[in-house]
VOGUSE-873865 format. One record per residue (C-alpha): residue in three letters; z, y negated, x negated; chain. Coordinates in Angstrom, 2 decimals, decimal comma. Each point is the difference from the previous one (the first is absolute). Example, Ala and Ser with C-alpha at 12.3 -4.5 7.8 and 13.67 -1.06 7.14 Angstrom:
<nodes>
    r        Z        Y        X  c
  ala     7,80     4,50   -12,30  A
  ser    -0,66    -3,44    -1,37  A
</nodes>
This chain:
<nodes>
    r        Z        Y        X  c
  unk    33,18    32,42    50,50  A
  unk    -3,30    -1,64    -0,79  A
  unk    -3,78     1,38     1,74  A
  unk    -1,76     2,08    -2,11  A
  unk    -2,69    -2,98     0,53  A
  unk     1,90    -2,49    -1,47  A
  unk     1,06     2,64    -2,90  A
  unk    -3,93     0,47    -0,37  A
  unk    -1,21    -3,98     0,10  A
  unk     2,46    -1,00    -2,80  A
  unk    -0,11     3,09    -2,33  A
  unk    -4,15    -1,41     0,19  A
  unk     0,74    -3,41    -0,21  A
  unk     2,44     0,73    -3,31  A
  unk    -3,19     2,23    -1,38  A
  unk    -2,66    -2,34     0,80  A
  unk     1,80    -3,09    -1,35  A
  unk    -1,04     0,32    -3,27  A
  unk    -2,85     2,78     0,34  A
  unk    -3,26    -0,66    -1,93  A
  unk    -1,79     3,23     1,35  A
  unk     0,40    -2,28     3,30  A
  unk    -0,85    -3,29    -1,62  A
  unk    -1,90     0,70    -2,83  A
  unk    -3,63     1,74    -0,85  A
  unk    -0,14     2,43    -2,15  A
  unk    -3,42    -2,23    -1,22  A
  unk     0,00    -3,15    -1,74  A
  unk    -2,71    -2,24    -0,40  A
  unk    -0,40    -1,15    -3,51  A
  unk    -2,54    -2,50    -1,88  A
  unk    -2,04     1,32    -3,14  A
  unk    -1,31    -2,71    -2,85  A
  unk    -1,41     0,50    -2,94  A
  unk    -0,19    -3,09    -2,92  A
  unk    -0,51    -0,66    -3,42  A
  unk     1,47    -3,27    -1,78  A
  unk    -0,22    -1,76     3,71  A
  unk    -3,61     1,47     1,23  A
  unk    -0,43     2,23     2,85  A
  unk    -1,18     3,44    -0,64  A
  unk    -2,06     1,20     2,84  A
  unk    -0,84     3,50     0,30  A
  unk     2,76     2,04    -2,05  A
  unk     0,73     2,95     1,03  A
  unk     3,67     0,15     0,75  A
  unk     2,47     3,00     0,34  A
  unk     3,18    -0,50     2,18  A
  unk     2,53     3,35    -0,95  A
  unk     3,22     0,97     1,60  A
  unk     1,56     3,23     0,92  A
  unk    -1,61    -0,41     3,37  A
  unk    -3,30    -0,62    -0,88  A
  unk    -3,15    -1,09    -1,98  A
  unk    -1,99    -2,70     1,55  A
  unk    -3,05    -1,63    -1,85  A
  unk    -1,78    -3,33     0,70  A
  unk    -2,36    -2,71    -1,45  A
  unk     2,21    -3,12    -0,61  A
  unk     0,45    -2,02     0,92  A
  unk     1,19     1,90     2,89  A
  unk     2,73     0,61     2,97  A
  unk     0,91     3,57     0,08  A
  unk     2,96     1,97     2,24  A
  unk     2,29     1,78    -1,92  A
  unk     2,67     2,11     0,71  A
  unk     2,95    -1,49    -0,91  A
  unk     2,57     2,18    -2,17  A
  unk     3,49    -0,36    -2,32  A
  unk    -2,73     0,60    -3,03  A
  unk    -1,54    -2,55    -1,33  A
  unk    -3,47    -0,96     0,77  A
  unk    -2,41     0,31    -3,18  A
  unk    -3,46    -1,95     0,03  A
  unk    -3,09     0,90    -2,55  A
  unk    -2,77    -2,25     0,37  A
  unk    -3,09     0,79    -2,14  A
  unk    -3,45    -1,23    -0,33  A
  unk    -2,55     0,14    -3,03  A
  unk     0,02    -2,91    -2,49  A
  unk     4,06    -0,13     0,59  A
  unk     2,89     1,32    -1,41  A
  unk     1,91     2,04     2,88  A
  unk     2,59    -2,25     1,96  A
  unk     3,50     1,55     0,87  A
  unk     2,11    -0,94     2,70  A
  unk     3,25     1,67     0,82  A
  unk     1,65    -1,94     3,78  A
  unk     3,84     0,69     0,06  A
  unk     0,91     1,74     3,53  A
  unk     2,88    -1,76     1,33  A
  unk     2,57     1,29     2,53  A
  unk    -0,61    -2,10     3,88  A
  unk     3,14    -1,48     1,46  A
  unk    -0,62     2,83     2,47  A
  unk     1,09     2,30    -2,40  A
  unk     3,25    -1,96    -0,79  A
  unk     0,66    -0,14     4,08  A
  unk    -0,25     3,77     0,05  A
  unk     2,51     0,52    -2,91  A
  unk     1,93    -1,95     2,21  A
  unk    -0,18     1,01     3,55  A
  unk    -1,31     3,14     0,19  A
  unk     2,00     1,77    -2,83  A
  unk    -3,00     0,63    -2,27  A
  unk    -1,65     2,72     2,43  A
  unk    -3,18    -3,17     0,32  A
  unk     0,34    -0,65    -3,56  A
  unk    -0,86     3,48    -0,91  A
  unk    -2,79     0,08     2,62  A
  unk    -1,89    -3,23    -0,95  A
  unk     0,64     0,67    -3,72  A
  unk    -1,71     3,26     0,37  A
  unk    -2,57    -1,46     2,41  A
  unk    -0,60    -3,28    -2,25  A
  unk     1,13    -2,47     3,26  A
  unk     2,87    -1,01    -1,92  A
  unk    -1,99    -1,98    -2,88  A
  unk    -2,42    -2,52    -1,02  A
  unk    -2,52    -1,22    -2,62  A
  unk    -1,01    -3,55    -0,65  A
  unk    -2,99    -0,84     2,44  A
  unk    -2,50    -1,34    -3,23  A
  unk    -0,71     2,01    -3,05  A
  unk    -1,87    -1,92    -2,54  A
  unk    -1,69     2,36    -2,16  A
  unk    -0,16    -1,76    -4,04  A
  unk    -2,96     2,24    -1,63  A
  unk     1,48     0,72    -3,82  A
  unk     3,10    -0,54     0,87  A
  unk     2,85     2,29     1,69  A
  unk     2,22    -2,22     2,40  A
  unk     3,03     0,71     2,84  A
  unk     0,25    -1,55     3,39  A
  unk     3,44    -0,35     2,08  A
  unk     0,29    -0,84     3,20  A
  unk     2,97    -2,04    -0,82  A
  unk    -1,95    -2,37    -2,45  A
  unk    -2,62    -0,22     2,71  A
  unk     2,79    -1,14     2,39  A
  unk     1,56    -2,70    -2,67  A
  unk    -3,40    -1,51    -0,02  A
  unk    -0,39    -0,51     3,30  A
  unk     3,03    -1,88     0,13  A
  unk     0,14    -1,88    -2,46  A
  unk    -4,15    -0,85     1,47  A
  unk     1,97    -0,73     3,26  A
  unk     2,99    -2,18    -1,69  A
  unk    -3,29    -2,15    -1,80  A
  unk    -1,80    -0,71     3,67  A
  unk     3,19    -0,95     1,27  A
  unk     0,06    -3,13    -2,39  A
  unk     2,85     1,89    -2,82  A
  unk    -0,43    -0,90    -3,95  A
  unk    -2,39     3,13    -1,08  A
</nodes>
């Protein structure tokens, strides 16, 4: 028969595998711009919105947010412009995928509900007139495909 200690170290070590509440904040630190036809716009007021919060900031900015399955929606405003919308797709970690896996959804529900389990993309470039969407994923092709053209690969 196997030690209630044993018992106790894996039944923690199957939870924690994939656990975002353990490996994850429940913040993210995300990058504010504001721009019109390629110019900077310095001083709009911006509006991050999710169902966790309202945070507000001059862009361009870095602002914590707390992260959530909702979307993240972004007004920027200033005088002279028309408003600039911004919605930033939230995008499920591989944390969240690990708990689906190994700890039969129990995490999953807990960094779902907490907002552990998901990210946004990391820059959010505000186009004043203009309503735009961000996604992580794009953000992530980029970088590659940045990565393959440093490397010496046909871009």
């Amino acid at each position: 028969m196997k030690s209630p200690t044993c018992l106790a170290a894996a039944a923690f070590l199957l939870l924690a595998s994939g656990c975002a509440s353990i490996t994850q904040s429940e913040l993210q630190r995300v990058s504010v711009t504001a721009a019109q036809d390629g110019k900077a716009i310095k001083d709009a007021e911006c509006s991050l919105t999710n169902d966790k919060g309202t945070w507000t900031v001059k862009a361009p900015a870095q602002v914590d947010v707390r992260k959530s399955g909702e979307n993240l929606s972004v007004v920027c405003k200033k005088d002279g412009f028309v408003d600039g919308l911004l919605s930033a797709v939230s995008r499920a970690a591989g944390s969240m995928f690990g708990n689906i896996i190994f700890g039969g959804g129990i995490g999953a529900l807990i960094d779902h509900n907490k907002g552990t389990g998901y990210d946004y993309p990391n820059s959010l470039p505000v186009q004043m007139g203009k309503s735009v969407t961000v996604d992580k994923k794009d953000e992530a092709a980029a970088n590659q495909q940045a990565s393959n053209c440093q490397a010496g690969q046909t871009c």
